[in-house]
FIBA-440056 format. One record per residue (C-alpha): x, y, z. Coordinates in steps of 0.02 Angstrom, whole numbers, plus 32768, in hexadecimal, padded with zeros to 4 digits. Example, Ala and Ser with C-alpha at 12.3 -4.5 7.8 and 13.67 -1.06 7.14 Angstrom:
! residues 2
+------+------+------+
!    X !    Y !    Z !
+------+------+------+
! 8267 ! 7F1F ! 8186 !
! 82AC ! 7FCB ! 8165 !
+------+------+------+
//
This chain:
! residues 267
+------+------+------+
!    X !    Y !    Z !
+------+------+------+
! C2BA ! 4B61 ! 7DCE !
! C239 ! 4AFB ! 7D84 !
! C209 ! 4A51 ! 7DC3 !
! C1A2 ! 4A12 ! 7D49 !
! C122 ! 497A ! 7D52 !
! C113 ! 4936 ! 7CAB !
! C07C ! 4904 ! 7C53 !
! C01E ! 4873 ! 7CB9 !
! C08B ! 48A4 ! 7D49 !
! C055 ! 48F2 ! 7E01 !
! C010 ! 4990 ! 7DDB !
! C00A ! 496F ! 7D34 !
! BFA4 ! 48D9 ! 7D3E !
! BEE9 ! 48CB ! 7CFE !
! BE83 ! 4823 ! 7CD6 !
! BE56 ! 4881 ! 7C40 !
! BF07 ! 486E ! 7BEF !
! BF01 ! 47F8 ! 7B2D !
! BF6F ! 477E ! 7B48 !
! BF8C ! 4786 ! 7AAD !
! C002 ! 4822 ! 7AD3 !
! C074 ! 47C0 ! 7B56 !
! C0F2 ! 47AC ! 7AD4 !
! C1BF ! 47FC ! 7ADE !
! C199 ! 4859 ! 7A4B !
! C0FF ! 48B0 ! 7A9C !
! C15A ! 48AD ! 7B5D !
! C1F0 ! 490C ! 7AE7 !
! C183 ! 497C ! 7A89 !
! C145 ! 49AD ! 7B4B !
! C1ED ! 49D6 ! 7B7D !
! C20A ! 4A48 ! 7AED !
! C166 ! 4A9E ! 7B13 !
! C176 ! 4AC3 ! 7BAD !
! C235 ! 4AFF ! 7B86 !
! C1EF ! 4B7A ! 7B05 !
! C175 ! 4BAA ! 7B91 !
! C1F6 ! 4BE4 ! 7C16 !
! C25A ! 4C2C ! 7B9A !
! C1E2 ! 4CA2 ! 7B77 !
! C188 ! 4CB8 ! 7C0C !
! C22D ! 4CF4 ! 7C5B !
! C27E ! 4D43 ! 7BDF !
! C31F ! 4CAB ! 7BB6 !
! C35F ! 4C8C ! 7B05 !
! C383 ! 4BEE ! 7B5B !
! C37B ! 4BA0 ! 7C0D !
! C3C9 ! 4AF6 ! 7C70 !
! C389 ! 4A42 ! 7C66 !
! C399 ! 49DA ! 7CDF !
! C35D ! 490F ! 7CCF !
! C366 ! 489B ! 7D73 !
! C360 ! 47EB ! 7D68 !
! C2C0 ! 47E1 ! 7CDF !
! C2C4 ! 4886 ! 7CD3 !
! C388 ! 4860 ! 7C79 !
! C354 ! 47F1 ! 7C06 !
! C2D3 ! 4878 ! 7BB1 !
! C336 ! 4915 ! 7BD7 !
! C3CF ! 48CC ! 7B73 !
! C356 ! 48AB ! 7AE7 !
! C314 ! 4953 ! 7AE6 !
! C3B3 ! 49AA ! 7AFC !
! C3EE ! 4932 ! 7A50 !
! C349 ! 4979 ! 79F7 !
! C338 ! 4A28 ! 7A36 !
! C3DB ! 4A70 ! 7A72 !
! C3D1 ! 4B21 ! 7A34 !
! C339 ! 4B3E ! 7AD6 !
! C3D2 ! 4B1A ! 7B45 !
! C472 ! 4B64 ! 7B9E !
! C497 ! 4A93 ! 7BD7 !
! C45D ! 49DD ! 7C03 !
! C48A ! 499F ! 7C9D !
! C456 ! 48E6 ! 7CC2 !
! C463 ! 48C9 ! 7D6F !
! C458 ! 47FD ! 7D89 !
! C453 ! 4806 ! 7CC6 !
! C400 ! 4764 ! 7C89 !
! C46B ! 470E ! 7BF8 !
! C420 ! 4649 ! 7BE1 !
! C3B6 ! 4640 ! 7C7B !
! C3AC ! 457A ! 7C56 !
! C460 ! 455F ! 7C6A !
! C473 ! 45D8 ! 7D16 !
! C3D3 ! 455D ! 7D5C !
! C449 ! 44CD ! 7D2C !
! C4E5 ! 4512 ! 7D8A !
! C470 ! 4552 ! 7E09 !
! C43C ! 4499 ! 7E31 !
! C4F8 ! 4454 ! 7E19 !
! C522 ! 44D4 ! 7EA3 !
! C48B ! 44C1 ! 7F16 !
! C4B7 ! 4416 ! 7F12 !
! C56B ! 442A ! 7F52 !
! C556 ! 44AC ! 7FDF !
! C4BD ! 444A ! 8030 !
! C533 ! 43A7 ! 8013 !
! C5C7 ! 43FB ! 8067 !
! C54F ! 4435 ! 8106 !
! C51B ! 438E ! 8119 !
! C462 ! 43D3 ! 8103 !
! C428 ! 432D ! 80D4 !
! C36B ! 435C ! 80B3 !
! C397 ! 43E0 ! 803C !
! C408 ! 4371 ! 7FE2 !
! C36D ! 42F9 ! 7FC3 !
! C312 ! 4371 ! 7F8A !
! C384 ! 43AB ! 7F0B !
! C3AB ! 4312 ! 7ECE !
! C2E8 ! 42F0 ! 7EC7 !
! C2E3 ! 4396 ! 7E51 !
! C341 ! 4389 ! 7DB6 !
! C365 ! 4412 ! 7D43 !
! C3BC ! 43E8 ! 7CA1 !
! C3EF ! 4445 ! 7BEA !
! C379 ! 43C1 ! 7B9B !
! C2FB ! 43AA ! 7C0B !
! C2E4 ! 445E ! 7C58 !
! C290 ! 4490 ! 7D00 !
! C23B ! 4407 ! 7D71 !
! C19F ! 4421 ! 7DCB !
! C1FB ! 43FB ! 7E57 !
! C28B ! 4472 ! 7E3A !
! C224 ! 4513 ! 7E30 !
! C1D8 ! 44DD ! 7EC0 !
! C27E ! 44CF ! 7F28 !
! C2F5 ! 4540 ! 7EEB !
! C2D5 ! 45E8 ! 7F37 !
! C2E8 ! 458C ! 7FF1 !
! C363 ! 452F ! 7FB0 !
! C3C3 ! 45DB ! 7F6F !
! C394 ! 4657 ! 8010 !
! C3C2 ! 45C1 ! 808A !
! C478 ! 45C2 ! 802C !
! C489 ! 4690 ! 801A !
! C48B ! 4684 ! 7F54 !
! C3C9 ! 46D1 ! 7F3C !
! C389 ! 477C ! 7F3A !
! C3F8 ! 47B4 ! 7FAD !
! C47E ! 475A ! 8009 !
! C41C ! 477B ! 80BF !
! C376 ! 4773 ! 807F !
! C303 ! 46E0 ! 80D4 !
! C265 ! 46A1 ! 806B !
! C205 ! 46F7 ! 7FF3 !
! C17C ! 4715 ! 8075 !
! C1FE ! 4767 ! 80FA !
! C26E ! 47CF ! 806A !
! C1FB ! 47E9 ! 7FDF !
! C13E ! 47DB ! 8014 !
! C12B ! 482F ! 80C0 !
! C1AC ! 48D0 ! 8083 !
! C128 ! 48DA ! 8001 !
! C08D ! 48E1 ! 8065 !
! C0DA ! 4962 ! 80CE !
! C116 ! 49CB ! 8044 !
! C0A0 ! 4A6C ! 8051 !
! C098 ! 4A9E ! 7F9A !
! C030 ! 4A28 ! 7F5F !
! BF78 ! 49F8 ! 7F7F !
! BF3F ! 4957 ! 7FB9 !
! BF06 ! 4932 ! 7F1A !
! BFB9 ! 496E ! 7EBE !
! BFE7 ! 48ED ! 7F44 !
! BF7B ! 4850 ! 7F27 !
! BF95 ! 4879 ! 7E61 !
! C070 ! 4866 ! 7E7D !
! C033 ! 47A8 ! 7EAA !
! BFB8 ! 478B ! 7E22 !
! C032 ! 47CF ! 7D91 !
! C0BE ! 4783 ! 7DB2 !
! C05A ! 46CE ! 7DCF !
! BFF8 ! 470A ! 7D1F !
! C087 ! 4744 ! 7CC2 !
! C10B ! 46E3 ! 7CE5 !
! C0C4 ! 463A ! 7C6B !
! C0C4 ! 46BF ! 7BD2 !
! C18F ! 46CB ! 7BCF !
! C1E1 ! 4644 ! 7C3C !
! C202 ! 45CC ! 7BBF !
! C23C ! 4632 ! 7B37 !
! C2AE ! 469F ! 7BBE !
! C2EF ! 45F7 ! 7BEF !
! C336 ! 45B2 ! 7B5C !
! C36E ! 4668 ! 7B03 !
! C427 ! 4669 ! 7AF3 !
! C445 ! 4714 ! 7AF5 !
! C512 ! 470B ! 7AE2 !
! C4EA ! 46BA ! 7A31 !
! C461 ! 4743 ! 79EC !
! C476 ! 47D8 ! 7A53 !
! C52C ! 4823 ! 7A45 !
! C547 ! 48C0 ! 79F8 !
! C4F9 ! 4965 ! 7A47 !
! C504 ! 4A14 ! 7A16 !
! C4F9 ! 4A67 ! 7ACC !
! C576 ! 4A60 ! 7B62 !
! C539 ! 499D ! 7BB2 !
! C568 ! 4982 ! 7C70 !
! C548 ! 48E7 ! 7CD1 !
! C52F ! 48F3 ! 7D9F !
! C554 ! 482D ! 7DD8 !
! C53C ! 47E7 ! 7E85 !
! C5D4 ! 476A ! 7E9B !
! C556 ! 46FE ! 7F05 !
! C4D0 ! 4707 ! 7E8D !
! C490 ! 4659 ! 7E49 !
! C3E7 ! 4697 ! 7E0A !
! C436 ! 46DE ! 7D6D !
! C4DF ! 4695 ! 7D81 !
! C56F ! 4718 ! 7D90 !
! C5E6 ! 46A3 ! 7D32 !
! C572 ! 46AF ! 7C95 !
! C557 ! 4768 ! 7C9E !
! C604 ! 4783 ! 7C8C !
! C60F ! 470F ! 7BF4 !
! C58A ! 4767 ! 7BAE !
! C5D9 ! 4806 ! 7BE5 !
! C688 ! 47EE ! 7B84 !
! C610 ! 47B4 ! 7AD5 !
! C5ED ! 486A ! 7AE6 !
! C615 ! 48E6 ! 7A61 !
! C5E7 ! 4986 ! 7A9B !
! C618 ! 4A3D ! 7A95 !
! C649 ! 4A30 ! 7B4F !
! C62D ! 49B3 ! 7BBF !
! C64E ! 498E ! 7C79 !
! C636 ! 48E3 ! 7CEB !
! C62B ! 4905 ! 7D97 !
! C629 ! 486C ! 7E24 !
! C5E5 ! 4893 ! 7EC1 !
! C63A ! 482D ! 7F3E !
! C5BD ! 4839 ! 7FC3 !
! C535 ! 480A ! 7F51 !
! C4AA ! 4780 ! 7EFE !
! C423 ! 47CE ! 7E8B !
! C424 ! 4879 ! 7EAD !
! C4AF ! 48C9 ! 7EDE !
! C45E ! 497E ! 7EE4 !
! C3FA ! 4952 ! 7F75 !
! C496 ! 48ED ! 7FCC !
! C51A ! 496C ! 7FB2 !
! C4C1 ! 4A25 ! 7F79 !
! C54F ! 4A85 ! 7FA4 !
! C5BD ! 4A23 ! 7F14 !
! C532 ! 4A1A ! 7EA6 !
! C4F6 ! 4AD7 ! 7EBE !
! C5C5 ! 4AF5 ! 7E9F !
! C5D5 ! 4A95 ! 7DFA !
! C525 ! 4AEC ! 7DC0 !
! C566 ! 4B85 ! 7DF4 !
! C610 ! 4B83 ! 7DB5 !
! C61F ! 4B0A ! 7D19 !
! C566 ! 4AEC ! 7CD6 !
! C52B ! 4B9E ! 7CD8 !
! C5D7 ! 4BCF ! 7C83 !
! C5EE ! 4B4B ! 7C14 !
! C69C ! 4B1C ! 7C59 !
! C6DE ! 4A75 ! 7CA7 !
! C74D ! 4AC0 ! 7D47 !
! C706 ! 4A45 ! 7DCA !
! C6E1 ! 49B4 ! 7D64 !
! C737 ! 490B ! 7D81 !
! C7D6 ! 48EB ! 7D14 !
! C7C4 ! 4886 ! 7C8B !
! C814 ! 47D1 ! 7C86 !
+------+------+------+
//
């Protein structure tokens, strides 16, 4: 397994990057490269691709442009109009912190609007990621903060240096104004359809970062040689660290096979 961090990314990260070259076409071209790469290295006609979260939104693309370097796609919180899921993320937010009588919260919410016309407020991006963990619907369904889930496990984590470390921070606060916007307002269900490799979609059913309820519309737009939605019940954004076993399973089992066995039934 490869965990790649892409270009302006953790250990990929260097103050020395054009930003010219943070563009999708380049961050695809990447992909592809480093695709080729493996292949080779180890011997593969073709190998798996997994996207999480961001990581969806430009695996699906690559898997559209290049699907001959690949036995499959799996999107796991696969992104489909990322404006939209902030939208319903909001409309929800609103209601469970309403309904627990969390009055602060609910100020705050209403004090951070988030609209198809208007887009993201200031205030918004600020809030949302408390606002998600403190309701279960964030990175996982048990995880905290950022700081307590996301930060400290990765200033423990042994494989990387302290600089790999401090450079995780920097990227993603240097990157991330390169592709927001456009990722935002890209309505993947109306470009993005058709797909000449098996596609499979891994879906927390709690999961309000990249709403579950639009991956699965996106998901049935499909056309694809084989394809296979999977909910995980126990789940937000990333269902193969909150339930591995079913995840490892449907890997095991369907992906790596190209069948559909354990997938959920179709409406």
């Amino acid at each position: 397994m490869v965990w790649w961090e892409q270009r302006g990314a953790g250990m990929s990260f260097s103050s020395d990057i054009p930003p010219e070259t943070m563009t999708m076409p380049r961050m695809i071209e990447d992909t592809v490269e480093v695709a080729d790469y493996l292949r080779q290295r180890f011997g593969q006609d073709r190998i798996l691709l997994l996207g999480h979260s961001w990581g969806s939104y430009r695996g699906i693309q690559v898997a559209a442009k290049a699907p001959d370097r690949f036995i499959a796609y799996v999107g796991m919180a696969q992104i489909s109009h990322q404006l939209r899921s902030e939208v319903m993320a909001h409309d929800f937010l609103l209601g469970v912190h309403k309904a627990r009588g969390d009055a602060g919260m609910v100020r705050k919410l209403e004090a951070a609007p988030v609209s198809m016309e208007q887009g993201l407020s200031p205030a918004w991006m600020r809030l949302r990621d408390a606002a998600m963990h403190r309701a279960g619907v964030g990175h996982t369904r048990d995880i905290d903060s950022v700081i307590t889930g996301i930060f400290l496990p990765v200033w423990r984590e042994r494989a990387h240096t302290l600089r790999d470390k401090i450079n995780v921070w920097r990227g993603k606060l240097w990157s991330r104004p390169f592709f927001w916007e456009d990722m935002l307002r890209d309505d993947l269900g109306t470009r993005l359809t058709t797909f000449e490799l098996p596609v499979y979609f891994f879906v927390g059913r709690y999961d309000q970062t990249a709403n579950a309820e639009l991956s699965r519309a996106y998901f049935d737009g499909i056309d694809a040689p084989v394809k296979g939605f999977y909910l995980f019940g126990n789940s937000a954004l990333s269902p193969l660290w909150e339930e591995p076993e079913r995840a490892t399973a449907v890997l095991l089992t369907d992906v790596l096979n190209g069948t559909t066995g354990l997938a959920d039934a179709s409406d």
